[in-house]
C-alpha positions as CSV (number, residue, x, y, z in Angstrom):
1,X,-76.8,-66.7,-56.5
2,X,-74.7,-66.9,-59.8
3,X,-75.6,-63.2,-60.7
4,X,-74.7,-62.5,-57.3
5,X,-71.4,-63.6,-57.1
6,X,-70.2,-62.4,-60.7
7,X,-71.3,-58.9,-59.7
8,X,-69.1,-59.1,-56.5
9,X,-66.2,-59.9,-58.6
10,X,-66.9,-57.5,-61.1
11,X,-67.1,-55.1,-58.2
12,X,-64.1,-56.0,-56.9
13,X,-62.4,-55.8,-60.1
14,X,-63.5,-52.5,-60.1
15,X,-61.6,-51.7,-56.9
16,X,-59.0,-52.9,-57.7
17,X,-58.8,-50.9,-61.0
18,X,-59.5,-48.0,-59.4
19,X,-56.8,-47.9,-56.5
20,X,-54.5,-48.5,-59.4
21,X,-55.1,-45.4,-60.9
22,X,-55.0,-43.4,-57.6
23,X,-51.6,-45.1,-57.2
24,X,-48.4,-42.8,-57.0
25,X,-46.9,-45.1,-60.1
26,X,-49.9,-43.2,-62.0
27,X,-49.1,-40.0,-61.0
28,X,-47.2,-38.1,-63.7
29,X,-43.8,-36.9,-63.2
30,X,-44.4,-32.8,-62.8
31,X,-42.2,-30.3,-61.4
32,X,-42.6,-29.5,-57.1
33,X,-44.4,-33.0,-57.2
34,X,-42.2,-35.4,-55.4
35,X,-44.8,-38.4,-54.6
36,X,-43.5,-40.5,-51.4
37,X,-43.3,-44.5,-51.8
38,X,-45.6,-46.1,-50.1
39,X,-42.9,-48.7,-49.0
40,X,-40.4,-46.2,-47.3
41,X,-40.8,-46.2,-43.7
42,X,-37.9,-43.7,-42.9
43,X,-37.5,-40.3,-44.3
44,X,-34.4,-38.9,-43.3
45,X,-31.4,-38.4,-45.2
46,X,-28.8,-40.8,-44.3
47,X,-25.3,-40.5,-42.3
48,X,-22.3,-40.2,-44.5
49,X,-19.8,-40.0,-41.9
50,X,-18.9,-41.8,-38.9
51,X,-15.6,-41.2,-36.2
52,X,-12.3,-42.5,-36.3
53,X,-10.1,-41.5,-34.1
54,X,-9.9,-37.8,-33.4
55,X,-11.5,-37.1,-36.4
56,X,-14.8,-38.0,-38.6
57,X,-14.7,-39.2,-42.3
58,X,-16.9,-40.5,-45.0
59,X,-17.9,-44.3,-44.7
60,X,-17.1,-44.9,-48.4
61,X,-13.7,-42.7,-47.1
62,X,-11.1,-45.8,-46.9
63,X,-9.7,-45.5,-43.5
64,X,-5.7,-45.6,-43.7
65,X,-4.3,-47.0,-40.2
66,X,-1.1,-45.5,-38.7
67,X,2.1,-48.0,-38.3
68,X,4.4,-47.8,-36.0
69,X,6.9,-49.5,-38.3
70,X,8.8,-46.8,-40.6
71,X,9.0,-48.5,-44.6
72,X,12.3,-49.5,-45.4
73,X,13.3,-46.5,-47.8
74,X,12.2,-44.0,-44.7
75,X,14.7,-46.1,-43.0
76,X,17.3,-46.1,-45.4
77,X,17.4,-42.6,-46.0
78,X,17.2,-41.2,-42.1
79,X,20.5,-43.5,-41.8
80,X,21.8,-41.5,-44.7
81,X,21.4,-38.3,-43.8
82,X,22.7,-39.2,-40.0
83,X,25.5,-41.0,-42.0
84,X,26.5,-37.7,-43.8
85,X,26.1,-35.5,-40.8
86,X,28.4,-37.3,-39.0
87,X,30.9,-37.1,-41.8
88,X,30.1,-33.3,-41.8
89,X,31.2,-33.0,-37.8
90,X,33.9,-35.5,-38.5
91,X,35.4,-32.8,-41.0
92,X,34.4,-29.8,-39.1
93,X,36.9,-31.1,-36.4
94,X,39.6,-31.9,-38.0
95,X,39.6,-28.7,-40.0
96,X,39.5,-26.7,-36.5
97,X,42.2,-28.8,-35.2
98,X,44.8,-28.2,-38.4
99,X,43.7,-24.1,-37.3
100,X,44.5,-24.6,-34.0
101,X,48.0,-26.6,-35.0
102,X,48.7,-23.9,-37.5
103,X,47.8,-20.9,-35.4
104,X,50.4,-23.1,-32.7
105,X,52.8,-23.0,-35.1
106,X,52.9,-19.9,-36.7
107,X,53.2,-18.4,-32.7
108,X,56.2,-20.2,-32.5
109,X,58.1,-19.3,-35.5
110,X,57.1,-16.0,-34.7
111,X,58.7,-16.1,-31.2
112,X,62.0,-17.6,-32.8
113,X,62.2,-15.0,-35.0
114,X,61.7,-12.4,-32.3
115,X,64.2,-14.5,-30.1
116,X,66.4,-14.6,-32.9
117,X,66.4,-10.9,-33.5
118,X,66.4,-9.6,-30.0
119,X,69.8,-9.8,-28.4
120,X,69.7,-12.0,-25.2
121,X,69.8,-9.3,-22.1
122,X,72.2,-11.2,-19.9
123,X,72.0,-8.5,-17.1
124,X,68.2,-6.9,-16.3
125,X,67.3,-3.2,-16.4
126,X,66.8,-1.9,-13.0
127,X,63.1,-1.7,-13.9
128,X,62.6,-4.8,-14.8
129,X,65.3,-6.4,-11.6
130,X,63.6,-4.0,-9.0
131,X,60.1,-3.5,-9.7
132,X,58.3,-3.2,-6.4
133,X,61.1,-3.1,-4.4
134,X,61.1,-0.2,-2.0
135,X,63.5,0.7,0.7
136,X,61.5,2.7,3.9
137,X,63.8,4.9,6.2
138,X,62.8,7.0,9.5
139,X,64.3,10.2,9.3
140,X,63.1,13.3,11.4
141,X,64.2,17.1,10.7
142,X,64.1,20.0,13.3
143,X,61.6,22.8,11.9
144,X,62.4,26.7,13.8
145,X,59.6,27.8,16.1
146,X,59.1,31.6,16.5
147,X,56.1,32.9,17.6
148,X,56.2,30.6,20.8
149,X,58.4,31.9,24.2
150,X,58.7,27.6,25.1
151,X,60.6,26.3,22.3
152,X,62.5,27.5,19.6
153,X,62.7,24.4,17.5
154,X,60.1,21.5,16.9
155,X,61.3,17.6,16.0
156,X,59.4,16.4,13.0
157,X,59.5,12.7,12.2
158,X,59.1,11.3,8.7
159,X,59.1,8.9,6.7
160,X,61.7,8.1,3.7
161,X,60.5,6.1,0.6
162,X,63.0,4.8,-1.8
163,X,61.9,3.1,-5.3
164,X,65.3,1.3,-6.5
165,X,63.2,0.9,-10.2
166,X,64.0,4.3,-10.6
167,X,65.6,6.2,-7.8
168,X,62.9,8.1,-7.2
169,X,62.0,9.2,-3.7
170,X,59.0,10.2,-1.7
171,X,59.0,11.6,2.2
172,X,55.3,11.3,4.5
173,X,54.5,12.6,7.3
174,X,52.6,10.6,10.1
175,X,49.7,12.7,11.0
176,X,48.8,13.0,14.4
177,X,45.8,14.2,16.1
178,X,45.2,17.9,17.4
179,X,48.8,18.5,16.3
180,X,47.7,21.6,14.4
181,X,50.3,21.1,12.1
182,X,49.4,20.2,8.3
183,X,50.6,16.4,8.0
184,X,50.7,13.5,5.8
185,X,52.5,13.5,2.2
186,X,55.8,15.5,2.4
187,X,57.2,15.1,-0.6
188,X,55.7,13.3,-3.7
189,X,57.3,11.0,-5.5
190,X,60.3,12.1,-7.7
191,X,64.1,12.0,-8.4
192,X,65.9,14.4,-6.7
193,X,69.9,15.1,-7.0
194,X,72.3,16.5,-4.5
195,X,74.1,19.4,-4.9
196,X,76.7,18.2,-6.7
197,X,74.3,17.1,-9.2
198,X,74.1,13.8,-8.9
199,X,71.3,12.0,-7.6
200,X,70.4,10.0,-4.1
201,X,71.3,6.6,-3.9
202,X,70.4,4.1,-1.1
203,X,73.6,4.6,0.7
204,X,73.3,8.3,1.3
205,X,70.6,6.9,3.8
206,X,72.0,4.9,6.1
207,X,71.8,5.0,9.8
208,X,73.3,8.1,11.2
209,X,73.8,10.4,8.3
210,X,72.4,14.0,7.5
211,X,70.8,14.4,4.1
C-alpha cells in the first residue's frame, strides 16, 4: 500500500510538472505569438469615451461645467467698454449740436449782411405786388360777313384777360358747338401798345369803351 501511494504522488507530481510547462508563462515571447491569459474573461478593447452633453469626450477628458455666473474681470471689462461707448455717443452729440448751432449761426450773419447790403424796398415791384392777379373782361367785336345774302356782319364774343404783373394781355374765344367757326385762344398772351405807343392799362377797359 506504501508503494502504492508514493507512486500516486509521484504521478501527480508529474502532472503537475507537466501542465506547467504547457503553461502560456512558458511559452516564449516570439513575434505574431500573442498567447491569451487564462484569467481574462473579456476580450474587447475597452470604451474611452462616454457623452456629455451634446457632445462625447474621453473619460480621463476632465469635464469643464458651464456657469452661468460671468468672473468678475469679464464683468469688469463689459462695464468698461459700455462705459466708454457711452462717452463716445455722449461726444458724438454734442459735436453735432455745436454744427447745428454754428451752421444756425453762420445763416444768420449771412442774412444780416445781405439785409445790410440790400436797400430796404419800401414800395414792391408790380411783379412781386401783383403776382396772380388777373382782371377778366367781356368784350365782343362785329366780324363782316360776305358770302351770305342774310347778314352782313356776325357778333363775336370774347373774353379779355389782363395780368397787372406785367400788363400783358390775352383774348379767348368761347367755342361753341357746330358754329363752324375756328374758336378758342384769340390772342396769346403778350403786351400790346396803342397807337400812340403806349401800352393798355386797366382803365382803357372799362364798361362801355371801344378798344
Amino acid at each position: 500500500g506504501g508503494r502504492r501511494g508514493e507512486g500516486a504522488m509521484g504521478e501527480a507530481e508529474r502532472t503537475r510538472e507537466l501542465q506547467k510547462a504547457m503553461s502560456v508563462e512558458a511559452l516564449p515571447s516570439l513575434p505574431g505569438i500573442k498567447p491569451r491569459a487564462p484569467h481574462h474573461s473579456a476580450h474587447h478593447k475597452a470604451q474611452r469615451f462616454t457623452v456629455h452633453g451634446d457632445g462625447r469626450v474621453e473619460k480621463d477628458f476632465p469635464v469643464v461645467r458651464a456657469s452661468h455666473a460671468m468672473p468678475d474681470d469679464i464683468v469688469g471689462h463689459k462695464e468698461a467698454l459700455l462705459k466708454q461707448w457711452q462717452e463716445i455717443v455722449e461726444t458724438e452729440k454734442l459735436k453735432r449740436f455745436a454744427e447745428e448751432q454754428n451752421a444756425a449761426a453762420d445763416l444768420v450773419l449771412r442774412s444780416m449782411r445781405l439785409s445790410a447790403s440790400t436797400p430796404a424796398l419800401r414800395v414792391p415791384p408790380s411783379w412781386l405786388k401783383h403776382a396772380r392777379d388777373v382782371l377778366r373782361f367781356f368784350m365782343f367785336f362785329q366780324e363782316p360777313v360776305f358770302e351770305s345774302q342774310t347778314e352782313s356782319f356776325r357778333v363775336r364774343k370774347c373774353v379779355c384777360y389782363f395780368y397787372l404783373e406785367d400788363g400783358s394781355i390775352a383774348i379767348t374765344e368761347p367755342k361753341e358747338c357746330n358754329s363752324g367757326l375756328s374758336q378758342g385762344s384769340f390772342l396769346k398772351r403778350a403786351v400790346l401798345a396803342k397807337p400812340d405807343g403806349t401800352p393798355y392799362v386797366p382803365e382803357d377797359f372799362l364798361p362801355g369803351s371801344e378798344v
